[in-house]
Biopython code that builds the backbone (N, CA, C, O; Angstrom):
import numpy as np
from Bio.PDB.StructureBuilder import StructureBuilder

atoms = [
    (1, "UNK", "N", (2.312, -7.113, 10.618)),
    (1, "UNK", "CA", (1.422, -8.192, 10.266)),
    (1, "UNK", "C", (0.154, -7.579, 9.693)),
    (1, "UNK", "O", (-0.340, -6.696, 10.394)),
    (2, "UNK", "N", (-0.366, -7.823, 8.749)),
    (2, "UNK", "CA", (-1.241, -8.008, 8.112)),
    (2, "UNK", "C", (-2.619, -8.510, 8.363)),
    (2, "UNK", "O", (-2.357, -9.608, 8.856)),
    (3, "UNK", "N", (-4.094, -8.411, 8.345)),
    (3, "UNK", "CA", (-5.171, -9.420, 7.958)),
    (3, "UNK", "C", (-6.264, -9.283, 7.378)),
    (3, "UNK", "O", (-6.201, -8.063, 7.225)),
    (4, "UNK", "N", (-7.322, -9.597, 6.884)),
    (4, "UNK", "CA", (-8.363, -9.266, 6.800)),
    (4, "UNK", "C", (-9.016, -10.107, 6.721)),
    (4, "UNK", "O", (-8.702, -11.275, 6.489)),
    (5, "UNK", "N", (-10.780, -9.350, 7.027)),
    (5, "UNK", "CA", (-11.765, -9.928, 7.064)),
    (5, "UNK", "C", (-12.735, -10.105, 5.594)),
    (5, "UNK", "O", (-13.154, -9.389, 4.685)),
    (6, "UNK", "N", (-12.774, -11.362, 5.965)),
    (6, "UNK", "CA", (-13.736, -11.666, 4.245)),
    (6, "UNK", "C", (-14.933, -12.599, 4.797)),
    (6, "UNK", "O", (-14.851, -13.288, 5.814)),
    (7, "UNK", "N", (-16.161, -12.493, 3.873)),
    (7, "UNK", "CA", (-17.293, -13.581, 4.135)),
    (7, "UNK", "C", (-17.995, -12.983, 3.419)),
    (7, "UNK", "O", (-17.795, -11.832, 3.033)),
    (8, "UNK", "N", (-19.087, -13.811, 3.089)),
    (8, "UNK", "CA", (-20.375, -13.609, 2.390)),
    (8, "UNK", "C", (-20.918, -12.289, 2.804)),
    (8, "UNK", "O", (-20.571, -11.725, 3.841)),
    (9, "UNK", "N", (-21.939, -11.732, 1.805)),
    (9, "UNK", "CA", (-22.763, -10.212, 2.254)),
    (9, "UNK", "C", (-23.728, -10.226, 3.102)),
    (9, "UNK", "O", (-24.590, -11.105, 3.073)),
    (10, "UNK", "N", (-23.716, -9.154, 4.065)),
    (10, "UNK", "CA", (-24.482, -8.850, 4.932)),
    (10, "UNK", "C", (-24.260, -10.068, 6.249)),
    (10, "UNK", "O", (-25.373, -10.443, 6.618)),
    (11, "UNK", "N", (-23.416, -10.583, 6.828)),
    (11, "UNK", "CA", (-22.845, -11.584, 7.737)),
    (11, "UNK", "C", (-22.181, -10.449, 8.934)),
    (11, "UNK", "O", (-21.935, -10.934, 10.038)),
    (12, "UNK", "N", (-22.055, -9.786, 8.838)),
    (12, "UNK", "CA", (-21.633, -8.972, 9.987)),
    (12, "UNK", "C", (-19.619, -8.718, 10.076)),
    (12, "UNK", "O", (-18.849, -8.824, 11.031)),
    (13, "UNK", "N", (-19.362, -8.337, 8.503)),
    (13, "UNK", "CA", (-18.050, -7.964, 8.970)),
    (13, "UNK", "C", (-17.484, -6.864, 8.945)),
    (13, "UNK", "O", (-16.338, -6.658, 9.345)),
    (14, "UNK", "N", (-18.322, -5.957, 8.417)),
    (14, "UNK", "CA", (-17.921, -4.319, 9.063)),
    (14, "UNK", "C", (-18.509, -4.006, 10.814)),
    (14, "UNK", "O", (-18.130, -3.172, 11.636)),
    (15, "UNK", "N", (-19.261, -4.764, 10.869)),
    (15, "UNK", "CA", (-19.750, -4.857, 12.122)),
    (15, "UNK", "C", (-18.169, -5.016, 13.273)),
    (15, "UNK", "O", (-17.529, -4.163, 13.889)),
    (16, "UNK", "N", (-18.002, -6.637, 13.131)),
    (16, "UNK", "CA", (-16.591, -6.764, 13.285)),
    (16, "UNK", "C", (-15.605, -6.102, 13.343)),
    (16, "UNK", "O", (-14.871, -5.784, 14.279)),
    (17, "UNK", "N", (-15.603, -5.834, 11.977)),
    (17, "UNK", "CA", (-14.343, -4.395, 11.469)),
    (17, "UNK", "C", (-14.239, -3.530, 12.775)),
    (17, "UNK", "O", (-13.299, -3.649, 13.561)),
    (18, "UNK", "N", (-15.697, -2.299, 13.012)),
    (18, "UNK", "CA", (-15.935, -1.532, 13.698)),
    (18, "UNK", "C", (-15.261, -1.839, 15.457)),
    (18, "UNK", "O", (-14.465, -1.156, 16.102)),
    (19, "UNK", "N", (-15.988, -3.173, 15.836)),
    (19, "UNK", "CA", (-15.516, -3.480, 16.894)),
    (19, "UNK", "C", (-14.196, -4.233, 17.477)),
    (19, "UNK", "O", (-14.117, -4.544, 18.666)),
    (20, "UNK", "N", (-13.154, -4.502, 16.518)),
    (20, "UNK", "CA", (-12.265, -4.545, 16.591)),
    (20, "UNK", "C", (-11.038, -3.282, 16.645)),
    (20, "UNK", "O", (-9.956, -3.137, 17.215)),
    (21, "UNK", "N", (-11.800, -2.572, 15.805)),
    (21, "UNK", "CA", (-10.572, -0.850, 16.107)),
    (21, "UNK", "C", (-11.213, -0.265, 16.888)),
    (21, "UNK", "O", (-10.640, 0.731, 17.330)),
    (22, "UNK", "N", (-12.356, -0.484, 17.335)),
    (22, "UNK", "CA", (-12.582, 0.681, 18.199)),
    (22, "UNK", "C", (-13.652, 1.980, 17.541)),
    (22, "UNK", "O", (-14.077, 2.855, 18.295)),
    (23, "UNK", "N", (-13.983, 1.954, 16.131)),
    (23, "UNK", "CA", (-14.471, 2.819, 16.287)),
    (23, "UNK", "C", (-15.946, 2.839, 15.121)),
    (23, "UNK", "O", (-16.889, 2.109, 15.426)),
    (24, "UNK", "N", (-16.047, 3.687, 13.846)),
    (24, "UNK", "CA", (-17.322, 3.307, 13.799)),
    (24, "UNK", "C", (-17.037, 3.887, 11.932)),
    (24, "UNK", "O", (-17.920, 4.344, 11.205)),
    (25, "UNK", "N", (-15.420, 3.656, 11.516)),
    (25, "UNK", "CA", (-14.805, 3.708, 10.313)),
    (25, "UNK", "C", (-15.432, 3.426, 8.710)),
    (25, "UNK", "O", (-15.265, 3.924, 7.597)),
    (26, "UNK", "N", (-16.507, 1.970, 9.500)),
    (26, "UNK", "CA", (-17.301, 1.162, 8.507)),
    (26, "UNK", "C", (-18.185, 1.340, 8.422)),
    (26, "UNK", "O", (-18.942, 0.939, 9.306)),
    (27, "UNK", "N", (-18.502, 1.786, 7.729)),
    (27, "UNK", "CA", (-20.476, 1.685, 7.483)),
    (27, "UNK", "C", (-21.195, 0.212, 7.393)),
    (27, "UNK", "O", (-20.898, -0.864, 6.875)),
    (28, "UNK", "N", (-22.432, 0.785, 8.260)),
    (28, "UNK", "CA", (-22.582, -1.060, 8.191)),
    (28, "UNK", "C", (-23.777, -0.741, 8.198)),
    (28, "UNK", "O", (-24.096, 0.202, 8.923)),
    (29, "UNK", "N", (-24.738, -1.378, 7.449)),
    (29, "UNK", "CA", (-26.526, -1.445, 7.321)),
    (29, "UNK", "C", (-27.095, -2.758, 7.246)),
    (29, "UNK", "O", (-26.351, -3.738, 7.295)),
    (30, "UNK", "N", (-28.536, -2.900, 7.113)),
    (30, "UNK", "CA", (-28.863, -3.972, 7.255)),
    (30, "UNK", "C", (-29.074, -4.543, 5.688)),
    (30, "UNK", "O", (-29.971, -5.354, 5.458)),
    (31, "UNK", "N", (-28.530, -4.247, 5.044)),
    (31, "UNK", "CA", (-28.995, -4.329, 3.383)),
    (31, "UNK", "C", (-26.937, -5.121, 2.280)),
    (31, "UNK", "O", (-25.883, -4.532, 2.042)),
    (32, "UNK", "N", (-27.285, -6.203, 2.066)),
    (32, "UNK", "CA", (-26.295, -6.140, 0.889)),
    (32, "UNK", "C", (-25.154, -5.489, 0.431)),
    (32, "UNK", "O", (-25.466, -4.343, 0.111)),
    (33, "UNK", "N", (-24.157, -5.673, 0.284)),
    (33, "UNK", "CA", (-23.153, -4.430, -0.319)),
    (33, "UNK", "C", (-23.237, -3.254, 0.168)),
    (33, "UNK", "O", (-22.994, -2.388, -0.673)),
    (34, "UNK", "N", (-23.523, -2.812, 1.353)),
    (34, "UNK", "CA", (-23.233, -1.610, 1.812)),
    (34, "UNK", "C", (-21.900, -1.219, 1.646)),
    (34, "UNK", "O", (-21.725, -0.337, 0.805)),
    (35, "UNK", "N", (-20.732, -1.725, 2.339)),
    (35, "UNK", "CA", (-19.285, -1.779, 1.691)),
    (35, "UNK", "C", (-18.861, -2.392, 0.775)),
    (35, "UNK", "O", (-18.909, -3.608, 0.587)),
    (36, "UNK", "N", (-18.274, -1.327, -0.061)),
    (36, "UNK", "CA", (-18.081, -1.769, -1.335)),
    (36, "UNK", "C", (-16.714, -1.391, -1.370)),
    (36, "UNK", "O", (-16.008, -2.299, -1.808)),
    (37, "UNK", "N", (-16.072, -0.314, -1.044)),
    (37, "UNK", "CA", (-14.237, -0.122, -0.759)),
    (37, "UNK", "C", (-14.192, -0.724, 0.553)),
    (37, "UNK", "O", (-15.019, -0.661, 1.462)),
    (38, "UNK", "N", (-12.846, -1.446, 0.478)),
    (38, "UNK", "CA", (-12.576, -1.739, 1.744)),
    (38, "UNK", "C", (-12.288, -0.605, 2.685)),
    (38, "UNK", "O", (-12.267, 0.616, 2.531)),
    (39, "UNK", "N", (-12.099, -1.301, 3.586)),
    (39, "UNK", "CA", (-11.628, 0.111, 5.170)),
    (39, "UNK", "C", (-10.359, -0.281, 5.474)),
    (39, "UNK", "O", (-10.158, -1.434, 5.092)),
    (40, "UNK", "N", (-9.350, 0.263, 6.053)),
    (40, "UNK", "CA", (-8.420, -0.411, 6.733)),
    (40, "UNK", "C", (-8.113, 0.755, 8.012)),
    (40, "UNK", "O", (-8.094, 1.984, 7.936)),
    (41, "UNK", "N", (-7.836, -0.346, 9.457)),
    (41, "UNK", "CA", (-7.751, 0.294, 10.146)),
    (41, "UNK", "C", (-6.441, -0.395, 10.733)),
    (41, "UNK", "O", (-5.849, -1.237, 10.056)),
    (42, "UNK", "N", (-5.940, 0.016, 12.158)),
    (42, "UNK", "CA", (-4.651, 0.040, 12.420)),
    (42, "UNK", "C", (-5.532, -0.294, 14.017)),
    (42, "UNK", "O", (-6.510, 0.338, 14.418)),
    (43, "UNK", "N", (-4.643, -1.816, 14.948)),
    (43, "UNK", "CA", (-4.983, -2.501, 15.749)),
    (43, "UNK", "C", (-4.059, -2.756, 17.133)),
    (43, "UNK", "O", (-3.821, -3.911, 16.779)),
    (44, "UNK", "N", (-3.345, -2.652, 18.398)),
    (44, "UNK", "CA", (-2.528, -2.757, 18.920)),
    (44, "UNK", "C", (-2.861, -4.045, 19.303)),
    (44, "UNK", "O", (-3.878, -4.088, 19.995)),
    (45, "UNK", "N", (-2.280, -5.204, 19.054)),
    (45, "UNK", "CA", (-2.616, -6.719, 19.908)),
    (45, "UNK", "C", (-1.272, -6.718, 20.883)),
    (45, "UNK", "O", (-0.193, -6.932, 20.331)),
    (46, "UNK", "N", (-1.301, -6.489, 22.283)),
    (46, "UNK", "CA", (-0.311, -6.757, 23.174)),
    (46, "UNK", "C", (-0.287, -8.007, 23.627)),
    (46, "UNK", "O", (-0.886, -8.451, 24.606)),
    (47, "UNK", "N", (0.795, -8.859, 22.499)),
    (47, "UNK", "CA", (1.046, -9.842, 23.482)),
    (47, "UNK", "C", (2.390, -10.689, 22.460)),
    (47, "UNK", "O", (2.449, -10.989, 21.268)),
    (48, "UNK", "N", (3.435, -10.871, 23.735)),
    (48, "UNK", "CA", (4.734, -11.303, 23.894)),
    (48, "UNK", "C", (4.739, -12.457, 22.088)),
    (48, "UNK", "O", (5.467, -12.415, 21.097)),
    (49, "UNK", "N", (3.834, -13.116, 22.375)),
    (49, "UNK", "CA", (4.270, -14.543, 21.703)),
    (49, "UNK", "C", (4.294, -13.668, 19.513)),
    (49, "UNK", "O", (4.571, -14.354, 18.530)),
    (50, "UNK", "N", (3.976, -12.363, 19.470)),
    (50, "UNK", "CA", (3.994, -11.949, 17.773)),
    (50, "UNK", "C", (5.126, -12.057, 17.740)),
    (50, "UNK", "O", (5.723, -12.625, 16.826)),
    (51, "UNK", "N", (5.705, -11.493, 18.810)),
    (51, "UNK", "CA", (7.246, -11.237, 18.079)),
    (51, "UNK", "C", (7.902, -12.358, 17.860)),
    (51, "UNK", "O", (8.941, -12.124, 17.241)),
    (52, "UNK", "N", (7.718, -13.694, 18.144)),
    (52, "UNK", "CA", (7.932, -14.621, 18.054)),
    (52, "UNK", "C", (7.580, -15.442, 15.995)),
    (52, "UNK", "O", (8.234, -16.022, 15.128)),
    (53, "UNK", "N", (5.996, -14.874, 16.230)),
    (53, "UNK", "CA", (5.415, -15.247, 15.106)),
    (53, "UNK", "C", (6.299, -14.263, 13.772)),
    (53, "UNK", "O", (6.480, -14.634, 12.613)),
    (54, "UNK", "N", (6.779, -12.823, 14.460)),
    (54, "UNK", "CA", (7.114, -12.265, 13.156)),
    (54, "UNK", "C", (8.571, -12.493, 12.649)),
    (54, "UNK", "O", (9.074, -12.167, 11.574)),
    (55, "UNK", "N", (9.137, -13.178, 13.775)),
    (55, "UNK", "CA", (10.381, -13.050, 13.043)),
    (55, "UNK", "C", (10.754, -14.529, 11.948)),
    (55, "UNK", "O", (11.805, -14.990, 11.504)),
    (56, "UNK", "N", (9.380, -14.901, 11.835)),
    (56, "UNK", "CA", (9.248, -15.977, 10.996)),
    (56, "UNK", "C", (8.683, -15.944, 9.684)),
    (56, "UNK", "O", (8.614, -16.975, 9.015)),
]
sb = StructureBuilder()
sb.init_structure("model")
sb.init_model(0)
sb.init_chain("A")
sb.init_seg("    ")
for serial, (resi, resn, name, xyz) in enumerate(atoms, 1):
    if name == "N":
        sb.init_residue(resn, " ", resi, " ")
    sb.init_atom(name, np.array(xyz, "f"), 0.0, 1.0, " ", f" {name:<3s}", serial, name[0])
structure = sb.get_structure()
């Protein structure tokens, strides 16, 4: 599965990014377009009901 995060600049989604994997991948400042390539990181969600969602 797949996702990403999108929103307007400077809203807090490398922020997000960061605290969702765990670590600190994204650069994040208080200024505009700081990220400009995306990041992609890799997430373990444990729970029963994906496998459900993926085989769909």
């Amino acid at each position: 599965m797949e996702a990403g995060i999108v929103g307007l600049p400077n809203v807090g989604k490398s922020t997000l990014f960061n605290a969702l994997t765990c670590s600190q991948a994204a650069q994040s400042a208080n200024y505009p377009f700081c990220t400009i390539e995306p990041n992609e990181g890799i997430v373990s969600v444990p729970d029963d009901r994906l496998q459900r969602i993926l085989k769909h």
